[in-house]
C-alpha positions as CSV (number, residue, x, y, z in Angstrom):
1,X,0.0,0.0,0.0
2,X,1.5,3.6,-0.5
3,X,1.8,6.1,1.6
4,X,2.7,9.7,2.3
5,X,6.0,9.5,4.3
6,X,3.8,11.0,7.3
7,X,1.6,8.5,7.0
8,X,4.6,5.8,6.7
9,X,6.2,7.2,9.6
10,X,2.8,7.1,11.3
11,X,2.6,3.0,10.3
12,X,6.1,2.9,11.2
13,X,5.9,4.5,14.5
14,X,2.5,1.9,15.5
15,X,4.0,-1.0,14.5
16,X,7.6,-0.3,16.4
17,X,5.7,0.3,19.5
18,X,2.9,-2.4,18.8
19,X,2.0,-4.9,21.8
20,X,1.4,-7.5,19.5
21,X,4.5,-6.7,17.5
22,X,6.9,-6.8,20.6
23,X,5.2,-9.8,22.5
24,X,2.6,-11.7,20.7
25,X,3.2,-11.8,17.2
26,X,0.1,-12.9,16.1
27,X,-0.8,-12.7,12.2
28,X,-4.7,-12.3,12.7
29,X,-4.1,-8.9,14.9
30,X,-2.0,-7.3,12.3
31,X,-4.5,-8.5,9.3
32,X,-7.0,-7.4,11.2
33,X,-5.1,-3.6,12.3
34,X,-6.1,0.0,10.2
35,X,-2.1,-0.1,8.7
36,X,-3.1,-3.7,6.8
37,X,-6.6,-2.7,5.6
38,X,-7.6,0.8,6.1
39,X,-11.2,0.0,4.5
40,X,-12.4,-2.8,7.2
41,X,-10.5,-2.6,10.5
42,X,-10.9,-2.9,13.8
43,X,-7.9,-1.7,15.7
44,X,-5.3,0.8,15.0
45,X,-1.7,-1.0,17.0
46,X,-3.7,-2.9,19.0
47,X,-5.4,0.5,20.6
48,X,-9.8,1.2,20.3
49,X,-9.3,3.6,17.7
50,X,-10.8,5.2,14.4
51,X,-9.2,7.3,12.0
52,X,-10.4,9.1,8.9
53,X,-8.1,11.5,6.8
54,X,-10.1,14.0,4.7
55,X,-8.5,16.8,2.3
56,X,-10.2,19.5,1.0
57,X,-9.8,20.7,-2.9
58,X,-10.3,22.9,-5.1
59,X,-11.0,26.6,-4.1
60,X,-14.6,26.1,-3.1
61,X,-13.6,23.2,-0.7
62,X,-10.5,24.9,0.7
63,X,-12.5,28.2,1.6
64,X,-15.4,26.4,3.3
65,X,-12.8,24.3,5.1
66,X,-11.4,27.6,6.5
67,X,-14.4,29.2,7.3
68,X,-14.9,25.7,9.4
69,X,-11.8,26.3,10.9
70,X,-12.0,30.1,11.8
71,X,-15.5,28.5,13.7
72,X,-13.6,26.3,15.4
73,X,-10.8,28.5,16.7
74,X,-13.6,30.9,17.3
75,X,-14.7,28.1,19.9
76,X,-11.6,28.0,21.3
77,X,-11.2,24.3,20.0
78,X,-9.2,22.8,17.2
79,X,-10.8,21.8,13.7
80,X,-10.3,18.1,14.8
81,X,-12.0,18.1,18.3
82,X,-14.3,20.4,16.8
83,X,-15.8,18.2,14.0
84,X,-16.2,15.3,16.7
85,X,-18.1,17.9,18.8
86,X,-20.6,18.3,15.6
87,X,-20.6,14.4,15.8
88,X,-20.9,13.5,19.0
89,X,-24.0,16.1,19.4
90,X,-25.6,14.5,16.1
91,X,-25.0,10.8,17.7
92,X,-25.6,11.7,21.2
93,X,-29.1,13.1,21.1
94,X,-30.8,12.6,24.5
C-alpha cells in the first residue's frame, strides 16, 4: 500500500511500539489492524481507535474548510476536536 512519508512514519511508529508486534506476534491482529486494511478494521496497534483523513480541494472546498476552521478557533477548539463535537451532538441526542 502507499503512503505519504507522514503517514509511513505514522505506520512505522505503531508498528515499532505495537503490543502484539513486541510480544505476541500474532498474524490475525495485524490482518485485522487500520495499517493492513484501512477499509475494514478494527484496531489501530492494537489501541480502540478510528481514524479518517479528509483533504479538502479545489477553491470552493479549501474556503469552506477555512471558514470551518476560523469557527472552530472561534470556539476555542481545534478543527479536529471540533468536528467530533458536531458528531458527537448529532449521535448523542438525548
Amino acid at each position: 500500500m502507499l503512503l505519504s512519508r507522514s503517514m509511513q512514519r505514522a505506520k512505522s511508529w505503531d508498528c515499532e511500539n505495537c503490543e502484539n508486534l513486541k510480544i505476541h506476534f500474532d498474524i490475525f491482529n495485524c490482518k485485522t489492524c487500520y495499517w493492513a486494511s484501512p477499509e475494514n478494521y478494527t484496531h489501530v496497534a492494537m489501541q480502540t481507535q478510528r481514524s479518517l483523513h479528509v483533504t479538502w480541494d479545489g477553491k470552493n472546498e479549501v474556503s469552506e474548510f477555512d471558514m470551518f476552521a476560523k469557527e472552530s478557533n472561534q470556539a476555542s477548539s481545534t478543527p479536529q476536536d471540533f468536528i467530533k463535537k458536531i458528531i458527537s451532538d448529532r449521535y448523542n441526542k438525548s
